[in-house]
N, CA, C and O atoms as a GROMACS GRO file, in nm:
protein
  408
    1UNK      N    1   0.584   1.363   1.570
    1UNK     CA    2   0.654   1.276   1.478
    1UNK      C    3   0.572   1.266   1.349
    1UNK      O    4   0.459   1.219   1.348
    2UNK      N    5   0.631   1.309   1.247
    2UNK     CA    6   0.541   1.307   1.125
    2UNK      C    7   0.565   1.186   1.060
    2UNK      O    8   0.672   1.152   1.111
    3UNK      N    9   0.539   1.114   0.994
    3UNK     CA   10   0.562   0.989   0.892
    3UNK      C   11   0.537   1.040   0.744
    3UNK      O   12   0.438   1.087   0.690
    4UNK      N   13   0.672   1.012   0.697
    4UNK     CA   14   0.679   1.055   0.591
    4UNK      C   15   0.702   0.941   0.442
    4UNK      O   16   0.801   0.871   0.422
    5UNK      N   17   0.591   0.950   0.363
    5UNK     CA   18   0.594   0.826   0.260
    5UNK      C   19   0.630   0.898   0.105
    5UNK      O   20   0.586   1.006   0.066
    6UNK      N   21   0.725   0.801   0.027
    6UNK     CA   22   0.709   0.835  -0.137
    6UNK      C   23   0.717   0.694  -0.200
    6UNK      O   24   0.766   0.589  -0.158
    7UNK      N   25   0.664   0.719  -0.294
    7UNK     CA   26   0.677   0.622  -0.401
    7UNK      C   27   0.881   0.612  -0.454
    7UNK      O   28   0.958   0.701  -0.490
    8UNK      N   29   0.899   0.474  -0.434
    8UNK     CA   30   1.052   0.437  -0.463
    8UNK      C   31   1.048   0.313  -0.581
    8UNK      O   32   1.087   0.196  -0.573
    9UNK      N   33   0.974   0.399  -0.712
    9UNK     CA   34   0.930   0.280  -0.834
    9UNK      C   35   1.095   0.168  -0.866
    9UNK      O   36   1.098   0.047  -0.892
   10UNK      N   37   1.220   0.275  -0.850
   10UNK     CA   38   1.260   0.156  -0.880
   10UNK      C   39   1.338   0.058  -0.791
   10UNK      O   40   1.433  -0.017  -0.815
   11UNK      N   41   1.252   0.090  -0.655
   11UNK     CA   42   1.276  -0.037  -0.585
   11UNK      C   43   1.151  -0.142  -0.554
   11UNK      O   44   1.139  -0.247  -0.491
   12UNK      N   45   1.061  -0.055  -0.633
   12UNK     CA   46   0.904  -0.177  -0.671
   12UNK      C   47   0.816  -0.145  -0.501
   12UNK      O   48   0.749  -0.233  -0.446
   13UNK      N   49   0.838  -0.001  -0.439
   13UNK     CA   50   0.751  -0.014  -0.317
   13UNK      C   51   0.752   0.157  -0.268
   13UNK      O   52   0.825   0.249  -0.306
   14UNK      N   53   0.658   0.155  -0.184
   14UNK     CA   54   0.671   0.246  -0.114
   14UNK      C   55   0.752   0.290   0.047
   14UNK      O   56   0.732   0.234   0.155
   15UNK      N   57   0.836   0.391   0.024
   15UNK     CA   58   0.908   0.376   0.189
   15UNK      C   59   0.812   0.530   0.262
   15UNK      O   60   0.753   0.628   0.217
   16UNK      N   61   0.847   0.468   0.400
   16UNK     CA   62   0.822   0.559   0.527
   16UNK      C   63   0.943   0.610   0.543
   16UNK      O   64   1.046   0.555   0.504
   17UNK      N   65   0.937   0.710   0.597
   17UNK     CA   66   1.068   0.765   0.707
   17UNK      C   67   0.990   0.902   0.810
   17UNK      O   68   0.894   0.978   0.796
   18UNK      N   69   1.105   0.875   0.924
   18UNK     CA   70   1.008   0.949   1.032
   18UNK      C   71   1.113   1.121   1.043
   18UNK      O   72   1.235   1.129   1.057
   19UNK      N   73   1.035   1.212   1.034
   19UNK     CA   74   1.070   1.313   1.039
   19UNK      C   75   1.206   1.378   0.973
   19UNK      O   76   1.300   1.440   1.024
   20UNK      N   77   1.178   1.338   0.846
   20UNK     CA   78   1.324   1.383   0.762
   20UNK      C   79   1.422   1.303   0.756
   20UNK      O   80   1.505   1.300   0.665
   21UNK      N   81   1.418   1.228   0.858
   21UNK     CA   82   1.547   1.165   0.860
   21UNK      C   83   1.545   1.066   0.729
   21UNK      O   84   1.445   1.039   0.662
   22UNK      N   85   1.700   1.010   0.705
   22UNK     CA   86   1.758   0.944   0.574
   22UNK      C   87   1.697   0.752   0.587
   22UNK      O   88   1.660   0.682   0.492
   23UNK      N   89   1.702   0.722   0.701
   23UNK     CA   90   1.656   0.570   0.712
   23UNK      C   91   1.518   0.577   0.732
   23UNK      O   92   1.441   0.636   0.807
   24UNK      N   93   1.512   0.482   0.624
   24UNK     CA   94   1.349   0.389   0.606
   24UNK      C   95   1.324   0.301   0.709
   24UNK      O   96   1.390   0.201   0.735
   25UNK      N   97   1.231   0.340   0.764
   25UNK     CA   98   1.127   0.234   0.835
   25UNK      C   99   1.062   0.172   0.819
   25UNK      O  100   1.047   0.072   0.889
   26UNK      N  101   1.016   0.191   0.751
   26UNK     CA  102   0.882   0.054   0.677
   26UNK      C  103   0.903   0.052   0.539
   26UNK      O  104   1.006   0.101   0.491
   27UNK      N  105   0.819   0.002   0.471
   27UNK     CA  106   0.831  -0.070   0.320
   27UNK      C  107   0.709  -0.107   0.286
   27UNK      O  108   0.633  -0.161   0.366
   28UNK      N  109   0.666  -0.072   0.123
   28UNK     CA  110   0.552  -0.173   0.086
   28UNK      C  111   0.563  -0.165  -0.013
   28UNK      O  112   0.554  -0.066  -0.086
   29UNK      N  113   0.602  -0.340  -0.053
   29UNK     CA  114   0.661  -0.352  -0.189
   29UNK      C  115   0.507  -0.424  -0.268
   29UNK      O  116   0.425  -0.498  -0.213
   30UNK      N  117   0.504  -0.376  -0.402
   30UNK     CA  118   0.437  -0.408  -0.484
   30UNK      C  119   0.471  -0.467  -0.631
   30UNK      O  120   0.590  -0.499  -0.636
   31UNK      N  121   0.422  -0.484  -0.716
   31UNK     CA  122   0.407  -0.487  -0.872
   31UNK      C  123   0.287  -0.409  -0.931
   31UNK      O  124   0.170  -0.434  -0.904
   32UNK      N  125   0.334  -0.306  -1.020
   32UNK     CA  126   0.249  -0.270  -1.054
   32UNK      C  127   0.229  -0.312  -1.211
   32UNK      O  128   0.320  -0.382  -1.255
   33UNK      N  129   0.132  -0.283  -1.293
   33UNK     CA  130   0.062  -0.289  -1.392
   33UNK      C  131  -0.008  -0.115  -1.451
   33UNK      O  132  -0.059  -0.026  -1.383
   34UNK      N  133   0.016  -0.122  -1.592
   34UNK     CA  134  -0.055   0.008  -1.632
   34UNK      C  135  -0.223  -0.024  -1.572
   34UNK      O  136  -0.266   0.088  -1.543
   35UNK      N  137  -0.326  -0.121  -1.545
   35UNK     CA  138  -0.428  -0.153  -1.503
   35UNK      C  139  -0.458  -0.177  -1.300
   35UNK      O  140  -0.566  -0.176  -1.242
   36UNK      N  141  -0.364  -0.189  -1.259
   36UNK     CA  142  -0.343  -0.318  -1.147
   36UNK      C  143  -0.178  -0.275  -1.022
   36UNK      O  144  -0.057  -0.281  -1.044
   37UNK      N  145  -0.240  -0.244  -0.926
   37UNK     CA  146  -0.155  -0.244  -0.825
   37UNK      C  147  -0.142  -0.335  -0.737
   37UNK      O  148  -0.223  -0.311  -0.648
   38UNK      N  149  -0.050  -0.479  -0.700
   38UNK     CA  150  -0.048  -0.563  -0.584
   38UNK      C  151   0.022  -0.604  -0.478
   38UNK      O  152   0.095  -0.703  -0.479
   39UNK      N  153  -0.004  -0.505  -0.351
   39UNK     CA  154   0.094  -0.497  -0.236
   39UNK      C  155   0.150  -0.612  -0.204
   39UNK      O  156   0.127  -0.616  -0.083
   40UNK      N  157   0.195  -0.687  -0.226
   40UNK     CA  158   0.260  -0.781  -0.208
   40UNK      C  159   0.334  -0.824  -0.065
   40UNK      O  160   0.348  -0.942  -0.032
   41UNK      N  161   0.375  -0.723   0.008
   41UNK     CA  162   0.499  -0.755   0.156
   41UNK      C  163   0.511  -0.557   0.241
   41UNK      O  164   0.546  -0.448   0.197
   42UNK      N  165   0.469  -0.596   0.347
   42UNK     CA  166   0.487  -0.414   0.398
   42UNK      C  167   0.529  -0.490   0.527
   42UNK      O  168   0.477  -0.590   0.575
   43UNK      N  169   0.658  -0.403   0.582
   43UNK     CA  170   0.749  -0.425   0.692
   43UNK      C  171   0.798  -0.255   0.749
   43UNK      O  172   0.836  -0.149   0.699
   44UNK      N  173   0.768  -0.312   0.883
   44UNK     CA  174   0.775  -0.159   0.970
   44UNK      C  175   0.872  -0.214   1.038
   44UNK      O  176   0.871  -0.335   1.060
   45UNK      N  177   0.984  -0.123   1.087
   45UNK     CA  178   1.134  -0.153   1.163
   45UNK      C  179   1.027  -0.170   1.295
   45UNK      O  180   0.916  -0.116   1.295
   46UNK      N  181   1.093  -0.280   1.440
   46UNK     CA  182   1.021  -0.302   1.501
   46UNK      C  183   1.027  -0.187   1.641
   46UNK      O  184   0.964  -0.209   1.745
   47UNK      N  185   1.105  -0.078   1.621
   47UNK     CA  186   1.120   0.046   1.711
   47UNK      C  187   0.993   0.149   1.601
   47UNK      O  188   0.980   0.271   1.603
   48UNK      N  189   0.940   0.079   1.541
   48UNK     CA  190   0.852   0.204   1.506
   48UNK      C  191   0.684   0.118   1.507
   48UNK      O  192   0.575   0.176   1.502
   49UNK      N  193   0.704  -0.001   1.514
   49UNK     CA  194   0.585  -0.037   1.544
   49UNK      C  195   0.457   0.052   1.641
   49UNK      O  196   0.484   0.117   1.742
   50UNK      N  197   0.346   0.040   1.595
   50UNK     CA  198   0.271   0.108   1.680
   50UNK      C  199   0.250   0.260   1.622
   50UNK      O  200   0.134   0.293   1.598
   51UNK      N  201   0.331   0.335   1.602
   51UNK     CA  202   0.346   0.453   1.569
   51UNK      C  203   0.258   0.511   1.397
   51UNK      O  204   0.256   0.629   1.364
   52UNK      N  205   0.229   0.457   1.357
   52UNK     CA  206   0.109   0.485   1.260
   52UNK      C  207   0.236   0.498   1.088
   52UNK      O  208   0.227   0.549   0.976
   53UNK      N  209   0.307   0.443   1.140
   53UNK     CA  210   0.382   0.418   0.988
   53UNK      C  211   0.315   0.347   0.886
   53UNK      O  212   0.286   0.396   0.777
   54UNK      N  213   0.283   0.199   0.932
   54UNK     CA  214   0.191   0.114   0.849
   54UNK      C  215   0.072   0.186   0.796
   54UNK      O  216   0.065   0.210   0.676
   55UNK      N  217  -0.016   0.221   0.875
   55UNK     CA  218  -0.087   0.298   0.813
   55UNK      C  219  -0.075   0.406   0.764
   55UNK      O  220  -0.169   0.438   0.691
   56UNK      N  221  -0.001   0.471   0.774
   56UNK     CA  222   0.073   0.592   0.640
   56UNK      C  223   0.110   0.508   0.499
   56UNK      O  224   0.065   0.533   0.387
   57UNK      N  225   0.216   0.387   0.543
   57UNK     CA  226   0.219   0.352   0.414
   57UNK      C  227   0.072   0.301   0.338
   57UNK      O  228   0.042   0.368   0.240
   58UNK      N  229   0.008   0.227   0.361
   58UNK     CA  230  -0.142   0.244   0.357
   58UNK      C  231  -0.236   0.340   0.258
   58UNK      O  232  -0.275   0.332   0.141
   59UNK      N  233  -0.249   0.418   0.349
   59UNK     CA  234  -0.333   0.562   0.351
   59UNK      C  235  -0.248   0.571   0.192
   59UNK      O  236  -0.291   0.510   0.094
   60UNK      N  237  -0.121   0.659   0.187
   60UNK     CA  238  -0.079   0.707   0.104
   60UNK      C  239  -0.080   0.637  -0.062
   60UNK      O  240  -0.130   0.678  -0.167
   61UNK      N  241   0.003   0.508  -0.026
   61UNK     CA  242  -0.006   0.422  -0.147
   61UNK      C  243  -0.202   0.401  -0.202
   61UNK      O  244  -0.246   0.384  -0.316
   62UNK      N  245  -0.253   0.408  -0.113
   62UNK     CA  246  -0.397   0.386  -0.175
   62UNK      C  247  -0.472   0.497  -0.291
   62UNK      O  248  -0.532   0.503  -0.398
   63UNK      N  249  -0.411   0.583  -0.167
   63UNK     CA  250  -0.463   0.728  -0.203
   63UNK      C  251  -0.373   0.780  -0.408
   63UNK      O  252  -0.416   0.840  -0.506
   64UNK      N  253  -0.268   0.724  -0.380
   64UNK     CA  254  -0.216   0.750  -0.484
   64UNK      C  255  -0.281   0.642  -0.598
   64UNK      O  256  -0.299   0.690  -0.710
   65UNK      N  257  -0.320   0.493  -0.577
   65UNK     CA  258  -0.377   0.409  -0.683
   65UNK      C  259  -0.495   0.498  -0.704
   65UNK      O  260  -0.509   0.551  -0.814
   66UNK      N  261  -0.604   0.525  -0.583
   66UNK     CA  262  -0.686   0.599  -0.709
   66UNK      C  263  -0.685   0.694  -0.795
   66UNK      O  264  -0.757   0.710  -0.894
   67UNK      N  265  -0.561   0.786  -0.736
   67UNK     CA  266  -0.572   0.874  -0.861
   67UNK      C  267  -0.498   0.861  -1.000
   67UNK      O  268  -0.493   0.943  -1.092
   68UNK      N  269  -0.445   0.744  -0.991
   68UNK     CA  270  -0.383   0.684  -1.080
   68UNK      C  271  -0.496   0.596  -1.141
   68UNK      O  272  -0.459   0.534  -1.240
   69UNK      N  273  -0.650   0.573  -1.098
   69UNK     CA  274  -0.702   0.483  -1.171
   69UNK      C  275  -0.698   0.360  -1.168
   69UNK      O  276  -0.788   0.298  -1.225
   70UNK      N  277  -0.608   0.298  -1.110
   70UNK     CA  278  -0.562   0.152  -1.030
   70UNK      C  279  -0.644   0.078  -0.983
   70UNK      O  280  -0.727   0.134  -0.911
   71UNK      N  281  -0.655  -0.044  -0.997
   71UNK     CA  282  -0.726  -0.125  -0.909
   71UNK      C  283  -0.627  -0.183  -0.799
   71UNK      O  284  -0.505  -0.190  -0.816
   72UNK      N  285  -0.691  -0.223  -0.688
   72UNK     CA  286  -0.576  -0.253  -0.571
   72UNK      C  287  -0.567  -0.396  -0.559
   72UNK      O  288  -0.678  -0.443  -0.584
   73UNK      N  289  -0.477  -0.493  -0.530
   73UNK     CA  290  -0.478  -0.655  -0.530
   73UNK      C  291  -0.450  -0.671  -0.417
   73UNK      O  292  -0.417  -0.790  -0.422
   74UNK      N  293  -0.442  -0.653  -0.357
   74UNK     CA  294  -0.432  -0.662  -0.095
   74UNK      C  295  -0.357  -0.827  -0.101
   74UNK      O  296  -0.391  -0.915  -0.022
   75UNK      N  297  -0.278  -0.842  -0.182
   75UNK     CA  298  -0.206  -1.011  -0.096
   75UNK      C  299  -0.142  -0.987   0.014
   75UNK      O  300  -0.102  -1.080   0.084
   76UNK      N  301  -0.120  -0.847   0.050
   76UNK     CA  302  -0.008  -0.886   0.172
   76UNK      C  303  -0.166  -0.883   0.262
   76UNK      O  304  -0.279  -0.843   0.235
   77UNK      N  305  -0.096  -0.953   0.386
   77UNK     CA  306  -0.227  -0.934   0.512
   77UNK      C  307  -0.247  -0.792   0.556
   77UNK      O  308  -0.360  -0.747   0.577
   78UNK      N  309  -0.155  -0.733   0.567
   78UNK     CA  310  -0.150  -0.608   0.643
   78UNK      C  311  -0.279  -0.489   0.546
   78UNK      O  312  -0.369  -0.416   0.587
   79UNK      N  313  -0.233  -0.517   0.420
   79UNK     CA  314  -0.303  -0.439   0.381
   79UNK      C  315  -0.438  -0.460   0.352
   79UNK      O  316  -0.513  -0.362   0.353
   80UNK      N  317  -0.487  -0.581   0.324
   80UNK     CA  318  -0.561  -0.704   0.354
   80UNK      C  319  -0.704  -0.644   0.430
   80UNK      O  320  -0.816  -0.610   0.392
   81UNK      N  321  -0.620  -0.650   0.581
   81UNK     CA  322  -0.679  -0.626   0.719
   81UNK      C  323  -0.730  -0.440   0.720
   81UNK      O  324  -0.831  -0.377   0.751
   82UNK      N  325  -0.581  -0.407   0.662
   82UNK     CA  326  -0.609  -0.249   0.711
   82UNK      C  327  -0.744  -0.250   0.599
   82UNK      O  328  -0.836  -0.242   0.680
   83UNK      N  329  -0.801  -0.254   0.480
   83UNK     CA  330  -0.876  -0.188   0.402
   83UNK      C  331  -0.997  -0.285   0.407
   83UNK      O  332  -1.080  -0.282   0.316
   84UNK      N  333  -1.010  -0.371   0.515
   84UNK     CA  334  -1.136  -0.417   0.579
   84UNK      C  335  -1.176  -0.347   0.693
   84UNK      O  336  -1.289  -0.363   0.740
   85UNK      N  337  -1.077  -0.256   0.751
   85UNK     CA  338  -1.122  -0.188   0.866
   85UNK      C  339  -1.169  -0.045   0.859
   85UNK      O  340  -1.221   0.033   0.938
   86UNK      N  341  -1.115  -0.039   0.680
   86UNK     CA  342  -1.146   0.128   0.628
   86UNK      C  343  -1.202   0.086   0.477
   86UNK      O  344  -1.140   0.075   0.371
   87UNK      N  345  -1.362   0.064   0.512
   87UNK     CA  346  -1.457   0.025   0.402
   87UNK      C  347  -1.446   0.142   0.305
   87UNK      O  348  -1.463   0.083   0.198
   88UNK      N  349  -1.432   0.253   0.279
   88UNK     CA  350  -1.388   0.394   0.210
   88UNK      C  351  -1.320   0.357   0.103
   88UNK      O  352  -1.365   0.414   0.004
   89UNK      N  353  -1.218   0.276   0.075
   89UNK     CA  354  -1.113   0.244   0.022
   89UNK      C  355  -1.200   0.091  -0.055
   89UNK      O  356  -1.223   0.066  -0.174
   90UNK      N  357  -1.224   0.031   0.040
   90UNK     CA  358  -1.253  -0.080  -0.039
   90UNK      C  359  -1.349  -0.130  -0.214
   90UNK      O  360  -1.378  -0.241  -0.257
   91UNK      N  361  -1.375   0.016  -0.275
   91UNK     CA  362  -1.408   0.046  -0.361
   91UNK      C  363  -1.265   0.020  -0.483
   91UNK      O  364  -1.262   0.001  -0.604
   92UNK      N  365  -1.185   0.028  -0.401
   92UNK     CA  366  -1.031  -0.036  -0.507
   92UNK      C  367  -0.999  -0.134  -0.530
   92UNK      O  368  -0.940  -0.148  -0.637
   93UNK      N  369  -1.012  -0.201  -0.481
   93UNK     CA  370  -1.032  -0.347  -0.451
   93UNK      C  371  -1.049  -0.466  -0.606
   93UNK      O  372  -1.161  -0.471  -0.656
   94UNK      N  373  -0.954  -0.540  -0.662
   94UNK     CA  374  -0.976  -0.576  -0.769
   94UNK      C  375  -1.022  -0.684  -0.752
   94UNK      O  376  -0.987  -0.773  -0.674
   95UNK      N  377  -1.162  -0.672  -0.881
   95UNK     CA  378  -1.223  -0.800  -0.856
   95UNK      C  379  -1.222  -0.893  -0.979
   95UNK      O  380  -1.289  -0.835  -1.064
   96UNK      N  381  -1.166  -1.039  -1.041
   96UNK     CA  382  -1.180  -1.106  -1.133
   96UNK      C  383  -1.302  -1.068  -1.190
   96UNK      O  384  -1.410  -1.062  -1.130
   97UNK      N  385  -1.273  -1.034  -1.347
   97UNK     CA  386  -1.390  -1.067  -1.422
   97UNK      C  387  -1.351  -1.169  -1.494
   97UNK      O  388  -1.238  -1.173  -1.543
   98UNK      N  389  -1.463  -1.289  -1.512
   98UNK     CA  390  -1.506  -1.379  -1.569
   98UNK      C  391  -1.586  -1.407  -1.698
   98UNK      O  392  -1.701  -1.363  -1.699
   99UNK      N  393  -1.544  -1.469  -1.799
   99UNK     CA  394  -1.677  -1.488  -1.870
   99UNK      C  395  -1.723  -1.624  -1.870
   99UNK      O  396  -1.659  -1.730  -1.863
  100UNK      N  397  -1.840  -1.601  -1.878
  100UNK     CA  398  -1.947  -1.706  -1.849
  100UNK      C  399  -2.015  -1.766  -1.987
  100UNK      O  400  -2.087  -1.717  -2.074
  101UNK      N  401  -1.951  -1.906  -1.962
  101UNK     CA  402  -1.992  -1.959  -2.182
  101UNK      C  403  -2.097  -2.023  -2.142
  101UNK      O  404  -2.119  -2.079  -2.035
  102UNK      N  405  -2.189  -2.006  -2.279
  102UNK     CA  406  -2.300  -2.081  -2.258
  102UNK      C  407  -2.310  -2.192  -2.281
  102UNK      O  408  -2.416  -2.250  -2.257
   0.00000   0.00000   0.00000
């Protein structure tokens, strides 16, 4: 079973689908920014749970912010969790800068 992900900009997310077929299984909707990517909500149909969709959507959408230069914003949990368990990635990770008045 392959899992198959693309970018669907103008539905603001990325979809899965499993082996060619036409229905989406999962979802990971974002907002993006010319600076700033923030996963916002990722939902896997619950007959595909388990099956490594989530983490395809994941893997892929990440893989594509860096080469886009992106910083990543993790509000949803899922993605949250997944890119605490894959420190590799966590180099995307956007962090507030602050300035500090004297």
């Amino acid at each position: 079973m392959a899992v198959e992900v693309i970018d669907a900009p103008g539905a603001r997310r990325y979809e899965a689908r499993l082996d060619g077929a036409p229905e989406v299984v999962g979802y990971a909707q974002y907002i993006r920014t010319t600076e700033l990517i923030a996963f916002v909500h990722t939902e896997v149909s619950p007959e595909c749970e388990g099956k490594g969709v989530g983490s395809a959507l994941v893997r892929v959408s990440l893989d594509e912010a860096r080469a886009a230069g992106l910083r990543v914003l993790a509000t949803c949990p899922f993605y949250a969790g997944w890119i605490a368990r894959h420190p590799e990635y966590g180099d995307l990770l956007y962090q507030a800068r602050s300035k500090v008045s004297d």
